[in-house]
BASENU-788225 format. One record per residue (C-alpha): residue in one letter; x, y, z. Coordinates in steps of 0.02 Angstrom, whole numbers, m for minus. Example, Ala and Ser with C-alpha at 12.3 -4.5 7.8 and 13.67 -1.06 7.14 Angstrom:
BEGIN
SITE type      u      v      w
SITE    A    615   m225    390
SITE    S    684    m53    357
This chain:
BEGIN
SITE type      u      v      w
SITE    X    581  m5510  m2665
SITE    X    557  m5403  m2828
SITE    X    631  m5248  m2811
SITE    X    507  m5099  m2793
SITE    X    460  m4993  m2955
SITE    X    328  m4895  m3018
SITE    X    200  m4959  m3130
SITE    X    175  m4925  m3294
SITE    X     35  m4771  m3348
SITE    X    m92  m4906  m3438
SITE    X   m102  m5024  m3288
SITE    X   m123  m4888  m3179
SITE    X   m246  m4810  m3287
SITE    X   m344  m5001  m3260
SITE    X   m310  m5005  m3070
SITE    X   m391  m4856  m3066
SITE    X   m541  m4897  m3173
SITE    X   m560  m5067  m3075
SITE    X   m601  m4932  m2923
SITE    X   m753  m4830  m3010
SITE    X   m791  m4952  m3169
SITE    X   m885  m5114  m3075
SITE    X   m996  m5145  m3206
SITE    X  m1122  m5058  m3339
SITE    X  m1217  m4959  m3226
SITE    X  m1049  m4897  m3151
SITE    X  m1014  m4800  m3313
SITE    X  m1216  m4758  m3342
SITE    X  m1212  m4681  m3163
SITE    X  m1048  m4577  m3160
SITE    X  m1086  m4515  m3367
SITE    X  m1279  m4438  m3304
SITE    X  m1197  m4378  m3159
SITE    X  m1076  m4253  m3255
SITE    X  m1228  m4232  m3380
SITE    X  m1340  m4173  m3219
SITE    X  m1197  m4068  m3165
SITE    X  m1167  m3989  m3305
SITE    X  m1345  m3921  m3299
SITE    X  m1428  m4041  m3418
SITE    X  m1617  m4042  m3439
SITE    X  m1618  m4182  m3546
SITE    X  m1539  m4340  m3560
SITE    X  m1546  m4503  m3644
SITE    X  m1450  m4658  m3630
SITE    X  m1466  m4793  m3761
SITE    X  m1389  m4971  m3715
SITE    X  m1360  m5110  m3812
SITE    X  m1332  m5280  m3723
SITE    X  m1365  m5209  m3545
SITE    X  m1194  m5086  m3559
SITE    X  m1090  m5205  m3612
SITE    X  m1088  m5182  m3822
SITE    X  m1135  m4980  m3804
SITE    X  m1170  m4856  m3668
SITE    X  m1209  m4686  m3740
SITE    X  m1250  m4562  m3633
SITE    X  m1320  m4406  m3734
SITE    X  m1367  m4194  m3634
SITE    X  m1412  m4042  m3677
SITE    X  m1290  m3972  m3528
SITE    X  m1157  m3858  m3551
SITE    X  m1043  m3951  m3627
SITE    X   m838  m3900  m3652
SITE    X   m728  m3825  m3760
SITE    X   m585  m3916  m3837
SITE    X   m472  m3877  m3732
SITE    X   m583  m3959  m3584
SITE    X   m599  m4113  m3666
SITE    X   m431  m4135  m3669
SITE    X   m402  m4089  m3491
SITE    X   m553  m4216  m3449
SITE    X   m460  m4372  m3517
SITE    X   m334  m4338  m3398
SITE    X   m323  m4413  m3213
SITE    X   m369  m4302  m3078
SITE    X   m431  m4164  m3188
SITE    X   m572  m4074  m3131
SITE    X   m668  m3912  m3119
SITE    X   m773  m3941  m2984
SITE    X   m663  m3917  m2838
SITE    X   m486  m3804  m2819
SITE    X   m437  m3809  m2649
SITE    X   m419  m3938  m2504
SITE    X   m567  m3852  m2415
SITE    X   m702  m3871  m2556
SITE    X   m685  m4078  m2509
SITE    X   m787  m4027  m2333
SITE    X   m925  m3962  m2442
SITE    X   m969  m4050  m2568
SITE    X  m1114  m3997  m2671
SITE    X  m1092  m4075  m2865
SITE    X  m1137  m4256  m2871
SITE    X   m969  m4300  m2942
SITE    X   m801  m4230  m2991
SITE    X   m800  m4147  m3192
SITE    X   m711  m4266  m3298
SITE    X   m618  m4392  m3131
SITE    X   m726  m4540  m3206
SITE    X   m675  m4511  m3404
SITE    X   m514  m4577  m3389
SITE    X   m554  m4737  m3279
SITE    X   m720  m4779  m3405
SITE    X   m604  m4737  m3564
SITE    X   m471  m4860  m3513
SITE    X   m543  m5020  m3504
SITE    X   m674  m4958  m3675
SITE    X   m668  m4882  m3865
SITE    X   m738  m4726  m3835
SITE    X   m822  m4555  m3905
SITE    X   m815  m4392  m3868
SITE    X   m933  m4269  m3933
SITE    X   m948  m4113  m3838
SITE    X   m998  m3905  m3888
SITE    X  m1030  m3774  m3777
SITE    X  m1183  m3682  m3778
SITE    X  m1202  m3545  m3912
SITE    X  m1065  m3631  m4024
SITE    X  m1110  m3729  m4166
SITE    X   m922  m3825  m4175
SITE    X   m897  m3941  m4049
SITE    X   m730  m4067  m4012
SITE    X   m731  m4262  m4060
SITE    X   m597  m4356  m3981
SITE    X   m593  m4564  m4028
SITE    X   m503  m4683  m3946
SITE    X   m468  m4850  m3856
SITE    X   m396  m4929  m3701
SITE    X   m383  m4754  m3624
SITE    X   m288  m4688  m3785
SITE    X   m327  m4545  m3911
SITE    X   m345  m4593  m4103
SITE    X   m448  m4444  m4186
SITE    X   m475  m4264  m4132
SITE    X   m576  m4177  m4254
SITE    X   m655  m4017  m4239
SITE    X   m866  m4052  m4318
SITE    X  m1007  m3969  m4308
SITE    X  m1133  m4026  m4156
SITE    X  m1293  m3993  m4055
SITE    X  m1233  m3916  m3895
SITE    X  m1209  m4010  m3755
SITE    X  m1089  m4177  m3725
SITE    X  m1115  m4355  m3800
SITE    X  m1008  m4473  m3743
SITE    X  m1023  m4659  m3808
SITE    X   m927  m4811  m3741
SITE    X   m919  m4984  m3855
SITE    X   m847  m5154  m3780
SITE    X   m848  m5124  m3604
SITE    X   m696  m5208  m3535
SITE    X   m639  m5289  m3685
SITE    X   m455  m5266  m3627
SITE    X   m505  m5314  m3456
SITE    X   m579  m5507  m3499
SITE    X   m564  m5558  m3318
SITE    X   m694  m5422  m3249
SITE    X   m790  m5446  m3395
SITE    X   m828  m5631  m3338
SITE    X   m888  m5572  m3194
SITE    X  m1047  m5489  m3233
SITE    X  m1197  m5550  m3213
SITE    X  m1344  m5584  m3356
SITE    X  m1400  m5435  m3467
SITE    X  m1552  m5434  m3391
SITE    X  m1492  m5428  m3212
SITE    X  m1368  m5320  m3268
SITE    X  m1517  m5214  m3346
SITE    X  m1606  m5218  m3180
SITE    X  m1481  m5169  m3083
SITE    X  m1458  m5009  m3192
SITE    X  m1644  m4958  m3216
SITE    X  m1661  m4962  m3004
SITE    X  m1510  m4850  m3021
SITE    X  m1587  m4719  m3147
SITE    X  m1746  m4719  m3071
SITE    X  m1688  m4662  m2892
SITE    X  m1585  m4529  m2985
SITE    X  m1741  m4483  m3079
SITE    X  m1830  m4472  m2903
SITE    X  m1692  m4359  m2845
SITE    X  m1706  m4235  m2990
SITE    X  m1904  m4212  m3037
SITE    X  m1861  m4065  m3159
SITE    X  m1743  m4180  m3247
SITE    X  m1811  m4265  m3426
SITE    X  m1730  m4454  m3429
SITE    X  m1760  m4563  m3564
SITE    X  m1671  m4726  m3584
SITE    X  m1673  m4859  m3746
SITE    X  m1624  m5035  m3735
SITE    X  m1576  m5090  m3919
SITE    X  m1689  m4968  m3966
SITE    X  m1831  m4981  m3871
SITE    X  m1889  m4864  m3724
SITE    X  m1864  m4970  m3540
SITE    X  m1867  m4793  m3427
SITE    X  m1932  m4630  m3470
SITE    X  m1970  m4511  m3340
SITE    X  m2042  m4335  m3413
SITE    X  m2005  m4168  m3297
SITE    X  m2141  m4179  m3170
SITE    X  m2189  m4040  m3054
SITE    X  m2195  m4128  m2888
SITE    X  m2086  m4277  m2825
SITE    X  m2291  m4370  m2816
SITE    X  m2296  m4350  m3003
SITE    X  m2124  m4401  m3041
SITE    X  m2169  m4557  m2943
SITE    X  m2324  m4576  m3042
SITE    X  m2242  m4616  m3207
SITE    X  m2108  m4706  m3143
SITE    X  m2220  m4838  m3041
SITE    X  m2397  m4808  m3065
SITE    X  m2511  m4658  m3027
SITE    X  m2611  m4761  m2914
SITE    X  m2469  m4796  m2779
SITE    X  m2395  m4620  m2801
SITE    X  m2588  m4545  m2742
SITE    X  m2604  m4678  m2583
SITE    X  m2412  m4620  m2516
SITE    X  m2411  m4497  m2383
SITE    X  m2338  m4338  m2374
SITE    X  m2157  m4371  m2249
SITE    X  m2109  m4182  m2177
SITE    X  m1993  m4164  m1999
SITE    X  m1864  m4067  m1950
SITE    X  m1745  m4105  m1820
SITE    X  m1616  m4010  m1785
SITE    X  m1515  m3972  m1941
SITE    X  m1587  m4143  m2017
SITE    X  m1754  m4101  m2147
SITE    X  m1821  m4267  m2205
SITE    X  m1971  m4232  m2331
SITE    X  m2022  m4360  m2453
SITE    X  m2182  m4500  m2484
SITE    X  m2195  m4649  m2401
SITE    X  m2329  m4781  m2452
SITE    X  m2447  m4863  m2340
SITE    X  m2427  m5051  m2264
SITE    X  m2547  m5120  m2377
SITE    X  m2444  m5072  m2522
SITE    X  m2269  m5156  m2459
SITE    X  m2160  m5257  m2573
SITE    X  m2075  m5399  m2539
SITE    X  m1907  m5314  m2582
SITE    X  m1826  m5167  m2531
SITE    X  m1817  m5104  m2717
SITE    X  m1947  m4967  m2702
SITE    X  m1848  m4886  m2563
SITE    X  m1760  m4737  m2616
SITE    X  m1643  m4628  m2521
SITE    X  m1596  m4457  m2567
SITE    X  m1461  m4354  m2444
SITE    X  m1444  m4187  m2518
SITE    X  m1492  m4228  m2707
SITE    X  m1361  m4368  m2693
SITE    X  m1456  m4561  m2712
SITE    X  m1362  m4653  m2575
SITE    X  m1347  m4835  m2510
SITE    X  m1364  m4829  m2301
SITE    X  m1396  m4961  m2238
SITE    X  m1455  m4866  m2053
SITE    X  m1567  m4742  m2134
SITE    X  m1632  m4885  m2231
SITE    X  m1662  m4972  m2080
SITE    X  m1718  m4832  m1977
SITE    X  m1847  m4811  m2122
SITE    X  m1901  m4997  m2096
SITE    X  m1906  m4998  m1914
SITE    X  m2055  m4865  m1917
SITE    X  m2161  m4974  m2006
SITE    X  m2126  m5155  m1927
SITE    X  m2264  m5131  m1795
SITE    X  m2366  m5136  m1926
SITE    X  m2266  m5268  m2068
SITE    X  m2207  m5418  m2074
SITE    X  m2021  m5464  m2077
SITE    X  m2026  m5520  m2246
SITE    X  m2128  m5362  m2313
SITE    X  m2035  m5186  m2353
SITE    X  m2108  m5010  m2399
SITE    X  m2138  m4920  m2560
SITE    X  m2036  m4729  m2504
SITE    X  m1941  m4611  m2578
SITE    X  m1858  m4507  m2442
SITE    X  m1745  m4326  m2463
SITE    X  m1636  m4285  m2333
SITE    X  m1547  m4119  m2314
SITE    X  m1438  m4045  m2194
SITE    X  m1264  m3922  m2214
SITE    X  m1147  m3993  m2321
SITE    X  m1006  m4002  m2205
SITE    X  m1134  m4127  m2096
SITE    X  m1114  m4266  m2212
SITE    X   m958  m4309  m2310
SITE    X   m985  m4382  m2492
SITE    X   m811  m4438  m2518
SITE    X   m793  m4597  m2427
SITE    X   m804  m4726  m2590
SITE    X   m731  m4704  m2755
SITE    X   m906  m4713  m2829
SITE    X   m984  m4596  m2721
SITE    X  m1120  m4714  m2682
SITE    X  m1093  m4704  m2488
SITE    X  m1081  m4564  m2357
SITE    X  m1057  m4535  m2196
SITE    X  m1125  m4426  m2081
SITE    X  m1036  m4307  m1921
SITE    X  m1207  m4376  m1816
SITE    X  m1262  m4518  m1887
SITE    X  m1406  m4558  m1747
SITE    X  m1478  m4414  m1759
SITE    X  m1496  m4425  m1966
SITE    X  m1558  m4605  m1936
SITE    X  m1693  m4543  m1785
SITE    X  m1717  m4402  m1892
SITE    X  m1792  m4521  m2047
SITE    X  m1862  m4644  m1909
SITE    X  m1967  m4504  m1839
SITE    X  m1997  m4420  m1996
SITE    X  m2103  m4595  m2079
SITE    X  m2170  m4631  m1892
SITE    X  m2280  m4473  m1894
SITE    X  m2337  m4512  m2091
SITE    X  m2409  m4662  m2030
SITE    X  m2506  m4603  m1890
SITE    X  m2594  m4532  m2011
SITE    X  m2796  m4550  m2028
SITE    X  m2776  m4632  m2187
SITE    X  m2667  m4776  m2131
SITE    X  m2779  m4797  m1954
SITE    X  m2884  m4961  m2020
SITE    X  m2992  m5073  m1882
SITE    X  m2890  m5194  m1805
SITE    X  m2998  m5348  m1763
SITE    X  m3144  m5249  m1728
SITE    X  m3081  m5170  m1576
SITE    X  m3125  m4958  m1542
SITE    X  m3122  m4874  m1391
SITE    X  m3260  m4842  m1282
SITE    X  m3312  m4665  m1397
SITE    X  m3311  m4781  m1531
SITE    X  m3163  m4724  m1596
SITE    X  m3009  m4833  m1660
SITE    X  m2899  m4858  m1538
SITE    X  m2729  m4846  m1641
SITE    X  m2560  m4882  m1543
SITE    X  m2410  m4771  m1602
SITE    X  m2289  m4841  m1707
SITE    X  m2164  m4872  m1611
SITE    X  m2024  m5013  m1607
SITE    X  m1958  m5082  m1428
SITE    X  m1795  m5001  m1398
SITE    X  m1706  m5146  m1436
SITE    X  m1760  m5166  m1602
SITE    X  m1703  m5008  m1649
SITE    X  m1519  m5017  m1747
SITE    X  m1429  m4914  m1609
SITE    X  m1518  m4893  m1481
SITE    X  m1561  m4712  m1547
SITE    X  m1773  m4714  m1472
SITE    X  m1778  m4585  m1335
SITE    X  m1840  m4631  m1160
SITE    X  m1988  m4518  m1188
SITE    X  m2030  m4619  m1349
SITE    X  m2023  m4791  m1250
SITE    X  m2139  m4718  m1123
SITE    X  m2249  m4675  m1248
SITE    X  m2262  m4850  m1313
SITE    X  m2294  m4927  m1143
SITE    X  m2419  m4820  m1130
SITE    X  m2465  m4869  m1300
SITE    X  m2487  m5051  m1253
SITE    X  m2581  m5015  m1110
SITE    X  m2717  m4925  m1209
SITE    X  m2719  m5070  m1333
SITE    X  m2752  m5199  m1179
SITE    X  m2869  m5090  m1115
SITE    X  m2958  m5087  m1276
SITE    X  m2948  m5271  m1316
SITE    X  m3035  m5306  m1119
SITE    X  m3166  m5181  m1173
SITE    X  m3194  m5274  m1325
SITE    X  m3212  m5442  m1252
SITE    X  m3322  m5386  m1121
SITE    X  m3416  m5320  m1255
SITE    X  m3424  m5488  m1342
SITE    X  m3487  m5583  m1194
């Protein structure tokens, strides 16, 4: 066996990029992250071969002094937590400056940062993780920070990207649910150029929708509001009749964080399948919040996961929370002709069989209810055929 040593700073500088750097959209997501955290109203990202010739991410946030930029090319530098404690409550979307060093290492990269009410800002150059230039220039106030040749001293990861425009894809869906999670927020982004995503500040989360798919979806959804327990789901959901045959157009929000979860996802999808097809999924855009120490943000070095201390009852929570949208009168349509004996619709709940439900997590009160539920619909159909004949 080789004996045991330590490795050298620049291949642990590209171990620890491999971690947070997977591909184009890795570097797009972590850059407007620090740009939203730094209080940014604006920001623009301009692209050039989906990532991988430029990323430049460009705010109007508060941007850092020279000394921070410095400190920010460093690993483990940060100023959004101290202590060991402020890790159970995590409230900034990422960690000031963690992802710098692991998206300057494997790049060429700029730095062009001034904090506001200065007119002389900090430019650090560099490559492979490395500083060449530090200069001291005048600048608009806020942080710029551009990245050329993604992975050109990494040519293995490099081969495995997909095409530019499935790499391009993949990073739209990914500014567009961080869009949805920030209404307020101005997002433009260019694509050699050319505008591919630009979502102005909208006033409600239906607006913001509006210009990102089309104001004619955004006006169908229905309002999502429930509370249970410490859980607050709020949020649109779109009607069946306007399902996709994806699960693109489902967007997640837990605490102003855009997560992947696969259980709220599916508790999401479980309160419509009475009513769709397996092959069909909804148009939603969903915001959870409950206390920060509930849910813990730092399970993935990306921050694209969480967990949560109750997980059923976040996942009922969102089941619930689209199950009384859709009993709404606007999604109650005639099914096969059949109404009550008043004449009205007869409309079972919608309600899964316990089984179906990723878990286990439907109450005994809610399976009663759908027995009962299918009882009334039997009754009805009877009705109807006696009608008939």
């Amino acid at each position: 066996m080789n004996p045991i040593r330590l490795l050298p700073d620049h291949l642990i500088n590209k171990i620890a990029a491999g971690e947070v750097v997977e591909r184009p959209a890795s570097v797009v997501k972590e850059l407007v992250e620090n740009s939203i955290d730094a209080g940014a109203r604006v920001i623009t990202v301009e692209l050039k071969d989906a990532g991988r010739q430029l990323i430049r991410v460009t705010d109007d946030g508060a941007g850092m002094r020279s000394g921070d930029v410095d400190m920010a090319l460093r690993r483990h530098a940060t100023s959004k937590i101290a202590e060991e404690g402020d890790l159970a409550a995590i409230a900034t979307l990422g960690f000031r400056g963690e992802a710098l060093p692991a998206i300057c290492a494997v790049s060429r990269f700029e730095i062009l940062s001034c904090p506001r009410g200065e007119a002389v800002g900090t430019l650090v150059r560099g490559a492979g993780g490395a500083v060449a230039d530090r200069l001291d220039v005048e600048a608009a106030p806020g942080t710029s920070v551009e990245v050329q040749d993604l992975f050109f001293n990494t040519p293995a990861r490099l081969k495995f990207l997909r095409s530019a425009p499935a790499e391009l894809a993949f990073m739209l869906r990914l500014l567009q649910g961080i869009a949805l999670s920030r209404p307020n927020l101005h997002v433009r982004v260019l694509h050699h150029g050319k505008p591919v995503l630009s979502a102005p500040p909208a006033a409600t989360l239906r607006d913001r929708i509006g210009a990102l798919l089309d104001f004619e979806t955004a006006e169908a959804m229905l309002d999502v509001e429930h509370l249970q327990g410490p859980v607050r789901v709020t949020g649109l959901a779109a009607p069946p009749q306007r399902a996709r045959g994806n699960r693109d157009e489902i967007t997640l929000i837990v605490n102003g964080r855009p997560v992947r979860d696969t259980a709220l996802a599916q508790g999401l999808i479980e309160a419509y399948r009475p009513m769709l097809p397996r092959h069909q999924f909804p148009v939603a855009a969903l915001l959870v919040e409950l206390p920060l120490p509930e849910v813990d943000v730092n399970v993935h070095p990306t921050k694209a996961w969480v967990r949560f201390r109750s997980p059923r009852l976040v996942q009922e929570a969102v089941f619930r929370a689209v199950q009384d949208a859709l009993r709404s009168q606007r999604v109650v349509q005639p099914q096969q002709g059949l109404v009550s004996g008043s004449g009205d619709l007869d409309m079972a709940p919608v309600l899964p069989p316990s089984g179906d439900f990723p878990g286990g997590v439907v109450s005994a009160e809610s399976q009663g209810a759908l027995r009962r539920a299918r009882e009334n619909a039997c009754d009805a159909e009877r009705r109807a055929r006696a009608a008939r004949l």
